[in-house]
C-alpha positions, -999 to +999 in steps of 0.1 A: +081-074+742+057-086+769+061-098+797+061-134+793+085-129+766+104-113+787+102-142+810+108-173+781+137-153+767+151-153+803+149-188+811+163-198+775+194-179+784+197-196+814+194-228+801+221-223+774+243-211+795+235-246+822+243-266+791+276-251+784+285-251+822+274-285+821+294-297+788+324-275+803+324-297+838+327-327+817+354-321+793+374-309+823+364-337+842+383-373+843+376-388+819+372-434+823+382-450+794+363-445+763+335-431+783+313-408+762+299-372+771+266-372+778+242-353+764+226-332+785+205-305+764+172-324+769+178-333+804+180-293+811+153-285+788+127-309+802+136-296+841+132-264+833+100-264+810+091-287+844+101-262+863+079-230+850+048-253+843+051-260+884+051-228+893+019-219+877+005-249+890+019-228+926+003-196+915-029-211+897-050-186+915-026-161+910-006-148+876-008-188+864-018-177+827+011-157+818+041-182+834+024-211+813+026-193+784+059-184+795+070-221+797+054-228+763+078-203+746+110-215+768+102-247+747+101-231+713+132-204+720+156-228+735+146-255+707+153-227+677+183-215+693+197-256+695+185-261+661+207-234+650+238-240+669+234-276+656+224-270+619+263-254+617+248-228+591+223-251+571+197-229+555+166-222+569+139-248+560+108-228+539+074-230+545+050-257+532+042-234+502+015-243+476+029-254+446+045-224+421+034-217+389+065-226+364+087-201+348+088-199+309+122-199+294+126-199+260+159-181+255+193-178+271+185-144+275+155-152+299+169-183+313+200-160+329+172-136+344+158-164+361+159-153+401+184-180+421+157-192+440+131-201+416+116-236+419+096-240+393+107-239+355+093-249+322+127-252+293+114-244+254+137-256+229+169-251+248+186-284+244+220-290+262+232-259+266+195-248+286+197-279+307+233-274+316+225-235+323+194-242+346+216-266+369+240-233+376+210-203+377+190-220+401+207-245+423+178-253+442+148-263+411+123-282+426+103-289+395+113-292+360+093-289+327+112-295+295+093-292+257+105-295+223+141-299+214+154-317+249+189-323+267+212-357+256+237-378+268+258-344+267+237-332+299+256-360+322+280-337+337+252-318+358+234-351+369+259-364+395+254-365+430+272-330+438+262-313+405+230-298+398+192-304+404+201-317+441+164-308+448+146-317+421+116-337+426+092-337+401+104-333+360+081-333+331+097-343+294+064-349+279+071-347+238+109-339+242+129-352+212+163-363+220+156-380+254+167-414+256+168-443+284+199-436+295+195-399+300+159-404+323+181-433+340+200-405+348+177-378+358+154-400+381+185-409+401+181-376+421+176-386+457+146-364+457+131-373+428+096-385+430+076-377+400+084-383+357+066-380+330+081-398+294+052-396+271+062-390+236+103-392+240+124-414+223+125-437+249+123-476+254+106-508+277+141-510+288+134-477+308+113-495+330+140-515+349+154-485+359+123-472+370+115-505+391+149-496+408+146-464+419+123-463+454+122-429+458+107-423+423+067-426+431+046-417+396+055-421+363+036-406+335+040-431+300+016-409+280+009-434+254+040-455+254+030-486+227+059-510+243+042-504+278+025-542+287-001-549+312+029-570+332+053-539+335+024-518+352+015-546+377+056-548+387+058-510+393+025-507+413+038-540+432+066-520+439+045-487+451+044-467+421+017-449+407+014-460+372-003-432+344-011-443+309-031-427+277-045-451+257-071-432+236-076-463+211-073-491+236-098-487+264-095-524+272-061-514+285-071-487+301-096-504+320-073-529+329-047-507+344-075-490+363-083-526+379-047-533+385-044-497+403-075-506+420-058-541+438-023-528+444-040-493+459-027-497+496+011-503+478+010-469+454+019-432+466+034-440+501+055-416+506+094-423+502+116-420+536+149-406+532+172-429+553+198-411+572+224-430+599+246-401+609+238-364+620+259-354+595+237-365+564+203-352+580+224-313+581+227-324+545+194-331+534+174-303+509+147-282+533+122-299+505+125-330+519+092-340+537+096-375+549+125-388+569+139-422+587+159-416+614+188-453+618+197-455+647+192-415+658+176-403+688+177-366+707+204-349+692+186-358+657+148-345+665+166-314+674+175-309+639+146-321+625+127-290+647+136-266+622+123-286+591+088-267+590+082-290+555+087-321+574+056-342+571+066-376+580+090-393+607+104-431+616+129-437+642+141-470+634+169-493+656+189-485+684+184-449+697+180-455+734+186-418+738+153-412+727+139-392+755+108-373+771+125-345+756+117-355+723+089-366+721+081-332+739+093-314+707+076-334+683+044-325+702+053-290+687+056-303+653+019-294+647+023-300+607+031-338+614+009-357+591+026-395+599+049-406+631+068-443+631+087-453+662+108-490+661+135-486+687+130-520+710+150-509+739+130-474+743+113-468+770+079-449+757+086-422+782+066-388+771+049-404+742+014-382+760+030-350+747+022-369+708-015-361+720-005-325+708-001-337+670-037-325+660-030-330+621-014-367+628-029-393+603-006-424+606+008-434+641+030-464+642+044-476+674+061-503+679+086-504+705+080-523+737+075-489+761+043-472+759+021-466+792-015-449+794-030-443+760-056-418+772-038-394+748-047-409+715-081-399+720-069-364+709-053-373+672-087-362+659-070-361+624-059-400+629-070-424+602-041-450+608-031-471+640-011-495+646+003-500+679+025-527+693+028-526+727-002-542+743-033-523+748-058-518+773-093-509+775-079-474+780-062-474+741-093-489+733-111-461+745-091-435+732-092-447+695-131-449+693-127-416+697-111-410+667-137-410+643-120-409+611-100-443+617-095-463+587-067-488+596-063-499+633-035-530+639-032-541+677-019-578+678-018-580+717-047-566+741-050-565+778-087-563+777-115-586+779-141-600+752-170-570+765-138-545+762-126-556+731-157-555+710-158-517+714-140-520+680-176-519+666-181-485+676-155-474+648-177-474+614-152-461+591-125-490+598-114-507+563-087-524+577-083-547+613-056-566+624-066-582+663-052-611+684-072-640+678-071-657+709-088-629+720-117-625+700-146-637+716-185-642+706-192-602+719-164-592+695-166-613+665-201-601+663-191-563+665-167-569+636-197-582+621-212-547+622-182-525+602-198-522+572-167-508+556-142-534+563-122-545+535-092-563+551-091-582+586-065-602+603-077-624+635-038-641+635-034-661+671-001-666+687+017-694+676+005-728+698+029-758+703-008-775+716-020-796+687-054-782+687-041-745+684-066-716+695-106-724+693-124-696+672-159-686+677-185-692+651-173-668+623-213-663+609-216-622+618-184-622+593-212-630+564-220-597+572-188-579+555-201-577+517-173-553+517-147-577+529-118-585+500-085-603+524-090-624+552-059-640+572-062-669+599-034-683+619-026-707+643-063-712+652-090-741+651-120-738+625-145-759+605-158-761+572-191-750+578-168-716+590-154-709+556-196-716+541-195-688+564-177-660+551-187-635+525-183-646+489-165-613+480-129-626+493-102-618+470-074-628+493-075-659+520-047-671+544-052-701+561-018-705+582-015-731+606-057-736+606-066-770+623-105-784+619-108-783+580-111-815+561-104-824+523-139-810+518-123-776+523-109-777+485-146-783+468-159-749+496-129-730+480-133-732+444-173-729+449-179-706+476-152-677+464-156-669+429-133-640+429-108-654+445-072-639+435-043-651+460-049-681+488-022-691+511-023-724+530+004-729+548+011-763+568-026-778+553-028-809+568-061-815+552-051-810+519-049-842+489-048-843+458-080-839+450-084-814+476-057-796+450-073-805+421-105-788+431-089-754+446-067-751+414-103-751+392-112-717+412-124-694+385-102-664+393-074-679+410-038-665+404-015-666+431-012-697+453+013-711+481+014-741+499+040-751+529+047-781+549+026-810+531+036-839+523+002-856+512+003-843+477+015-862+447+028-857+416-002-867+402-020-832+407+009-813+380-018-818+352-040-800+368-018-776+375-005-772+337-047-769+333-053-737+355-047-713+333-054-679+354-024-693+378+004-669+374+024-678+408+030-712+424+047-706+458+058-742+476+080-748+506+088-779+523+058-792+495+078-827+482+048-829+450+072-807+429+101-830+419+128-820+390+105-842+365+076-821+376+097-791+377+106-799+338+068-803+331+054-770+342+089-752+326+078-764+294+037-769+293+035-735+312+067-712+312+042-683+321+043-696+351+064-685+383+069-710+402+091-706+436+100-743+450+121-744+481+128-775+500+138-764+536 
């Protein structure tokens, strides 16, 4: 041991032993009413780390080198040690290993020689008694293969929540004959479970309701499933799935699931957060488990989550106004974190430069009302995703042009001017942009103008009580976007000759609260956007029926919603019944729809969703 071991393993038994004195003076201490102990493991933690990283900055000239280092591994030894006293005996977390190869067994014989820890296994005709079997010989199976004759209902009694396969995330029962819905209903209810493949079992379309129902499951292979429609894919990608189908002799439906993939991409393989609300489930959770959201937790929980080396992924969400310097100091030293999301509104931001450590972070999500100089971000090299809520200053502004990989960068309040602003040009790679409005001005639209890339951008304004809401520049250098698929505008002031404007490749429009456009806006709609897919326009004062009539003869149109009018008539439902690509009619405070109209569309077009409210 060297000497600044020597010197970290000092100091981390001093400051267990401060922590105990320190818990010890309170319990013997009065205690007021239903006062609760504090906890004071990070308060010690940070003053001492504080106090070593001082002392080189005393001896910088001196033996500096050594008592930084020193510091450094105070951090890591007192934060193993605290992770063990608090885990109570919980396993030690492996490694992020690269998948295993899987196990062949195709007897008992060899299915009872299986090592306890093996995670991968492929079961060949073994049925029931196999599947049953497996569940006992290695309790913690990460990924499951099963061919030929395959497990029934008989299975059950290993599927519940404190049987077997309590890791199991991934299971392949591609040509297994005996598997029905209700068994794979079953299966997939494993809390870790994030990947199935079906494909050639004796399974139906009623499967898929289960599926639809199940967030944690991610991809499902159908193989060639005949009952599979066009309609079921669309629900599960809606709902963040990743959808695989063979079709060898229909490559019409194929291609049409690849288009379907193609819109809903932002939706599919998110990764699934494991909620937990108590200290006591996060001890519980499998090591395997990579992504987890913390209710309501704050110190004591990121000290258990230090010794999760698979963790990839972590959201503190609610109340955790313990959430500390401390922490944020340890999940500095979480170098394998790949996405961080913080929501806790009375948090104070306090430490969050340590993050500026997190060299493999590629989604940062902060959204809590604390934050303070940015500077740091300028050091997530790996950083593709942004989105930050408190407001930001030329300095964040600075700091994320530096990232040169961004794809997705969401600020909706700035403390910056026009000139500062615009420096959102200087980030080629961006496909998605979400910026205050209000705050746009000529310098920046024109720099948005300029990222080539861009596929989604939001320019939503604060909402105005004035009746002429916020003025927006000329929105011409937007022409520019060829790229550009989703646009949403809110509470803001524009003119027709704006939406002539805008690149013809929109798929998506929101017009929310937009003053300035005139019934001529209808006729620009259904000729200026040909692909148009989804258009929102809420509180249209502009629009008439024939405004209406016009939009609704858009050539691609399929999702519409209109809020707050009351210039439309029921004299526009025929032309409604007429639009045949409209799959969804969303209306709120829209009086046009009345129960006789209502009636109409039920029975002219019951493929039709329509959601009317009236409040």
């Amino acid at each position: 041991m060297n000497d600044e071991e020597h010197i970290a393993e000092g100091h981390a038994e001093d400051i267990a032993e401060e922590v105990v004195e320190r818990r010890m003076d309170w319990a013997l201490g009065e205690v007021l009413g239903d006062e609760r102990a504090p906890d004071v493991v990070m308060a010690v933690m940070t003053r001492r780390a504080a106090q070593l990283v001082e002392a080189k900055q005393v001896r910088v000239t001196g033996r500096g080198g050594p008592l930084l280092n020193a510091a450094v591994l105070v951090l890591g030894l007192v934060v193993v040690a605290w992770v063990m006293f608090a885990q109570r005996g919980v396993g030690e977390a492996g490694g992020q290993d690269p998948a295993p190869d899987f196990v062949v067994a195709a007897t008992m014989a060899e299915l009872a020689e299986l090592p306890t820890d093996t995670r991968a296994v492929e079961l060949r005709d073994l049925g029931n008694d196999g599947f049953v079997a497996l569940a006992k010989q290695c309790p913690t199976l990460e990924r499951l293969r099963l061919r030929g004759r395959g497990p029934d209902l008989r299975s059950f009694d290993v599927l519940g929540e404190d049987g077997g396969y309590g890791e199991l995330f991934e299971a392949d029962l591609t040509g297994c004959s005996g598997v029905q819905d209700v068994f794979v209903a079953k299966l997939i209810q494993a809390k870790t479970m994030t990947s199935i493949a079906i494909g050639g079992t004796d399974t139906s379309a009623a499967v898929v309701q289960f599926f639809e129902m199940t967030p944690q499951l991610r991809r499902i292979d159908f193989g060639e499933a005949p009952w599979l429609t066009l309609t079921m894919v669309e629900q599960l990608l809606m709902g963040g799935k990743r959808v695989v189908v063979r079709r060898p002799d229909d490559p019409t439906f194929e291609r049409h699931v690849a288009e379907l993939t193609k819109r809903y991409y932002r939706q599919i393989d998110l990764p699934y957060y494991r909620p937990v609300t108590t200290l006591d489930e996060l001890r519980a959770l499998p090591p395997s488990v990579a992504h987890i959201e913390l209710r309501d937790l704050g110190d004591q929980a990121t000290l258990l989550l230090a010794g999760r080396e698979r963790l990839r992924g972590v959201a503190y969400i609610g109340d955790a106004p313990d959430l500390s310097e401390g922490s944020m100091r340890i999940l500095g030293e979480m170098s394998q974190l790949e996405e961080l999301r913080i929501k806790v509104p009375k948090w104070s931001g306090n430490g969050l430069d340590h993050l500026g450590a997190l060299v493999n972070l590629r989604k940062l999500s902060l959204l809590s009302a604390g934050a303070g100089p940015m500077a740091w971000l300028a050091n997530l090299a790996a950083l593709r995703e942004a989105r930050l809520g408190s407001p930001c200053g030329p300095d964040a502004i600075g700091a994320l042009t530096r990232c040169r990989d961004l794809e997705v960068l969401e600020i909706p309040e700035v403390l910056a001017g026009d000139d500062e602003l615009a420096r959102v040009g200087e980030m080629a790679k961006l496909r998605r942009l979400r910026l205050p409005g209000e705050q746009c001005g000529p310098q920046t639209i024109a720099a948005i103008g300029r990222l080539e890339r861009l596929e989604s951008l939001d320019l939503s304004c604060k909402r105005s009580e004035v009746a002429g809401r916020h003025p927006m520049p000329r929105l011409r250098p937007l022409g520019k976007l060829h790229s550009l698929n989703s646009l949403t505008l809110r509470w803001t002031e524009i003119e027709p000759d704006d939406l002539l404007a805008l690149p013809v490749s929109l798929a998506g429009l929101s017009l929310t609260w937009c003053s300035g456009l005139d019934a001529s806006a209808g006729t620009v709609l259904r000729d200026r956007f040909p692909r148009l897919l989804t258009l929102e326009l809420n509180e249209p004062e502009w629009l008439d029926d024939d405004a209406l009539r016009a939009i609704l003869a858009a050539p691609a149109l399929e999702h519409l919603s209109i809020t707050n009018n009351s210039n439309i008539t029921t004299a526009v439902v025929p032309a409604i019944v007429a639009a045949k690509n409209l799959r969804h009619l969303r209306t709120w405070r829209a009086t046009f729809l009345d129960d006789a109209a209502a009636e109409t569309l039920r029975r002219e077009r019951p493929d039709l969703e329509v959601t009317l409210k009236v409040w």
